[in-house]
C-alpha positions as CSV (number, residue, x, y, z in Angstrom):
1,X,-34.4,72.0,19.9
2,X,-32.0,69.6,21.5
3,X,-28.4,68.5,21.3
4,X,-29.8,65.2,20.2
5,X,-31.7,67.0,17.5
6,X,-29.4,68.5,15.8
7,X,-25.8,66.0,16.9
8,X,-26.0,62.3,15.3
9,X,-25.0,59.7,18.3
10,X,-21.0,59.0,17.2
11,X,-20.2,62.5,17.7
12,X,-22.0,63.0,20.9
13,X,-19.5,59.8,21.8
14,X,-16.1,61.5,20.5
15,X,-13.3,63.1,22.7
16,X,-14.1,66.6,20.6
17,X,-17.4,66.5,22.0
18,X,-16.7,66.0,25.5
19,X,-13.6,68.7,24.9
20,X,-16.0,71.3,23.3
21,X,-17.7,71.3,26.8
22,X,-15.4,71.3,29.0
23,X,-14.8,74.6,30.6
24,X,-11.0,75.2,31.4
25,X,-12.2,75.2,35.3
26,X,-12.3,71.6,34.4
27,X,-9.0,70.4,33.3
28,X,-6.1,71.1,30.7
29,X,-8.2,69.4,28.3
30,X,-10.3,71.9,27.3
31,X,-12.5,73.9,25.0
32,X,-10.6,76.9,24.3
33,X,-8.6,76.3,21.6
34,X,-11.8,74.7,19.9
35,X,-13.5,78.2,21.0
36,X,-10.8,80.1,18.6
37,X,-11.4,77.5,15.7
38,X,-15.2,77.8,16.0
39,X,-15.4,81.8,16.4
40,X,-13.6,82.2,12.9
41,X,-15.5,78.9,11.2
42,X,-18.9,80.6,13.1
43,X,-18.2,84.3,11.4
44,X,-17.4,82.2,8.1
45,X,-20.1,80.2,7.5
46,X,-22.5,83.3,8.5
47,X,-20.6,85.7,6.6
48,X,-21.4,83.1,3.1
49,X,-25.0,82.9,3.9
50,X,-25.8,86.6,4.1
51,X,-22.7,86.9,1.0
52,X,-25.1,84.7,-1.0
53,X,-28.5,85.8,0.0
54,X,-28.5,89.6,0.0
55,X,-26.5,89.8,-3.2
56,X,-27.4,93.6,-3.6
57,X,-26.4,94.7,0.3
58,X,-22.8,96.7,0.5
59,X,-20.2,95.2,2.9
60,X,-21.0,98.1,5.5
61,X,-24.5,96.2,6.2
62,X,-23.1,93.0,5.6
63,X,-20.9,93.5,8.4
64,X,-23.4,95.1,11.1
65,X,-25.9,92.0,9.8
66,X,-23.1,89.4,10.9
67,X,-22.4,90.6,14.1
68,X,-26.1,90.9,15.5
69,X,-25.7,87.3,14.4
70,X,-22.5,86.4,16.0
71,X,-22.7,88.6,19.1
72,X,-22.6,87.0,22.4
73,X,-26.1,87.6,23.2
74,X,-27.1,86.0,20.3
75,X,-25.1,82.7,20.9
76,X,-26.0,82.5,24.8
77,X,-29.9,82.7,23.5
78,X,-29.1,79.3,21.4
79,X,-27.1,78.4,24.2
80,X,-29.9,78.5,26.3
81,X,-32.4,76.9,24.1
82,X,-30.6,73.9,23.4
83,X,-29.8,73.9,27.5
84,X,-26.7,73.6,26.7
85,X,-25.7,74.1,30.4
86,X,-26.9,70.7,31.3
87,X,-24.3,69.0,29.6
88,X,-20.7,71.3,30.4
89,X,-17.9,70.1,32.1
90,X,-17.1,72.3,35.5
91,X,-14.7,72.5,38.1
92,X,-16.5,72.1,41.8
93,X,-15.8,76.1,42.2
94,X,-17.4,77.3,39.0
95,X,-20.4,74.7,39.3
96,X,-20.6,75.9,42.7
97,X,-20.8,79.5,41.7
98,X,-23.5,78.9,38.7
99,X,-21.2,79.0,35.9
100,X,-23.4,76.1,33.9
101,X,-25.7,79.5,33.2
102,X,-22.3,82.3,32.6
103,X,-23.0,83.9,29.6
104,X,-19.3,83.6,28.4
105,X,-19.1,80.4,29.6
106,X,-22.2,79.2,27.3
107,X,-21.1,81.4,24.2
108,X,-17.7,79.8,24.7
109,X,-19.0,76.2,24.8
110,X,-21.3,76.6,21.3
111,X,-18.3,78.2,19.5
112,X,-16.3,75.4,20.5
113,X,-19.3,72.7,19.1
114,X,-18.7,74.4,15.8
115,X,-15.5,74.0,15.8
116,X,-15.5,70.4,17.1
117,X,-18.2,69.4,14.2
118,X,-15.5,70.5,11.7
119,X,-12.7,68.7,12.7
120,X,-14.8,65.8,13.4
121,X,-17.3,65.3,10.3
122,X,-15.5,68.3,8.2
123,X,-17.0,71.6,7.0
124,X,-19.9,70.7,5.4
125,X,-21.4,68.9,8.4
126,X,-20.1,72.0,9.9
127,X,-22.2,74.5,8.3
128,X,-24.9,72.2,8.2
129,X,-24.8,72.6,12.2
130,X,-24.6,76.3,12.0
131,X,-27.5,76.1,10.0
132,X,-30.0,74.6,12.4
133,X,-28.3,76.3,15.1
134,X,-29.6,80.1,13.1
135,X,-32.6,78.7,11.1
136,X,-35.2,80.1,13.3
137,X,-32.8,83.5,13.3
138,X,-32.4,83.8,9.5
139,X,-35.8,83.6,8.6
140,X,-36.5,86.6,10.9
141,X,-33.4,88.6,10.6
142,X,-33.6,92.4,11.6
143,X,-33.0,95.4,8.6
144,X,-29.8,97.1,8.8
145,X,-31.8,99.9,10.2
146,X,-33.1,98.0,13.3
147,X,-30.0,97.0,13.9
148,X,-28.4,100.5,14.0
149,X,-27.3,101.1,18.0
150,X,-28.0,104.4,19.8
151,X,-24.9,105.7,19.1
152,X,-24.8,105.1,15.7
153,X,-28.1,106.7,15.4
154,X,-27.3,109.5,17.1
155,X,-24.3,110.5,15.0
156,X,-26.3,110.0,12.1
157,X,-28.7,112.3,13.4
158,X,-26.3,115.0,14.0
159,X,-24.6,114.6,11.0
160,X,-27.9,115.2,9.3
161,X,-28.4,118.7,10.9
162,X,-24.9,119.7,10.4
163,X,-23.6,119.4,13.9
164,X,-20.4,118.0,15.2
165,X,-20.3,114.4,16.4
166,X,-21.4,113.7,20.1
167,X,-18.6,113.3,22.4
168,X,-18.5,110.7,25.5
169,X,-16.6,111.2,28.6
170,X,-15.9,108.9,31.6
171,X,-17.3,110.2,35.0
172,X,-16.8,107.5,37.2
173,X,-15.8,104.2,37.6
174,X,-16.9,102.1,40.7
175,X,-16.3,98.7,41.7
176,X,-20.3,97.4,43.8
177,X,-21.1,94.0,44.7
178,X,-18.4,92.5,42.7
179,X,-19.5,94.5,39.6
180,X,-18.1,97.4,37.8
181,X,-20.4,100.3,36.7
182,X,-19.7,102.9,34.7
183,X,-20.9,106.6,35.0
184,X,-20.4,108.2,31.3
185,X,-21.6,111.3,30.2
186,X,-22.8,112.0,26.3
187,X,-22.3,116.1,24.9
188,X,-24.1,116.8,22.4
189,X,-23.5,120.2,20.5
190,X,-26.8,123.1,21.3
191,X,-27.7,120.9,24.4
192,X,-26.3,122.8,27.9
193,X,-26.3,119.4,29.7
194,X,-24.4,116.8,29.4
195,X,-26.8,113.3,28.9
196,X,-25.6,110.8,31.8
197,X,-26.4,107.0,32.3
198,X,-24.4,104.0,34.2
199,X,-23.7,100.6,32.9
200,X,-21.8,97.3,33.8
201,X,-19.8,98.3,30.6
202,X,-18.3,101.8,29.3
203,X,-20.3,100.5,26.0
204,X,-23.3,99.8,27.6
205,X,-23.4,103.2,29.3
206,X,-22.2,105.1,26.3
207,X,-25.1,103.4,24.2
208,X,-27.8,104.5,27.5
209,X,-26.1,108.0,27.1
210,X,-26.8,108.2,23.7
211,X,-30.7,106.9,23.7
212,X,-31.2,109.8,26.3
213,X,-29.8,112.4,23.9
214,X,-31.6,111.0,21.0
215,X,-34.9,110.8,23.2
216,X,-34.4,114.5,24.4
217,X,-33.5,115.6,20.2
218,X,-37.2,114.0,19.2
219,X,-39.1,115.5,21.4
220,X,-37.1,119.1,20.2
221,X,-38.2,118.1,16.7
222,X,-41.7,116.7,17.6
């Protein structure tokens, strides 16, 4: 899938395309305001389809359904396929320091496309965009239960035998190679240790922290 598959030529011409990717390392004139306007049209539009076709799911799953969509992982995979990074704007220093392939730079830069399709050609042509952006995605979407992270999981898990909820705890904080990492420890109640795992992110090292402590519980049950 390409831009030219799924843009028609006079909007690939317009000043809201060339806005949508250009990265603010670029110039004033750039795609962060259409970033704001396509997040909320992006949740939107998502939010309808799954309102319309799982008439029977509660808002709980709803919810946890739209944001695997909607996550930034999921936007820098389209991202990627349409190599979207080919056509951004960049200052000399970002290009320089590869930020054509920044995840946040290429979630940034599709949000703002939704949001330049809609004040462009309006909402329909809008959702129509979001559409062939996710069709591949909503034919294949996860259950709610796949889509439950370690921690969730894990609470559930302990809440099922009657135990208190698992508590996380910073350890450390570091600052290596220009990355952060985070040391975080996971207590879970009958276990004498404390399950530890590092991350880039507190979340990321909580949700490590937690898979340990749920691998450690299985093989107590199995």
């Amino acid at each position: 899938m390409q831009l030219t598959d799924i843009l028609d030529e006079p909007f690939r011409g317009s000043d809201h395309f060339r806005q949508a990717l250009t990265h603010r390392s670029a110039g004033a004139h750039n795609n962060e305001r259409l970033e704001y306007l396509g997040d909320a049209l992006l949740g939107f539009l998502i939010a309808e389809w799954l309102f319309l076709r799982y008439t029977d799911c509660p808002e709980g799953d709803l919810t946890r359904l739209r944001a695997h969509l909607v996550r930034q992982e999921t936007l820098v995979e389209i991202a990627r396929e349409l190599e979207l990074g080919k056509h951004l704007s960049l200052g000399a220093g970002e290009l320089k320091a590869g930020g054509a392939q920044r995840d946040s730079i290429l979630a940034t830069a599709l949000e703002a496309l939704v949001g330049a399709v809609y004040l462009s050609q309006g909402l329909e042509r809008a959702r129509k965009l979001v559409m062939d952006l996710y069709s591949t995605r909503l034919e294949r979407i996860p259950s709610v239960e796949q889509l439950k992270d370690a921690k969730t999981k894990l609470q559930e898990l302990l809440q099922s035998a009657g135990l208190g909820l698992p508590r996380y705890a910073l350890q450390k904080q570091v600052r290596k190679s220009g990355d952060e990492l985070f040391t975080v420890e996971c207590m879970v109640a009958g276990c004498r240790e404390p399950f530890v795992a590092t991350g880039k992110s507190r979340r990321l090292a909580e949700q490590d922290a937690a898979r340990l402590a749920l691998a450690h519980l299985s093989g107590q049950e199995s």
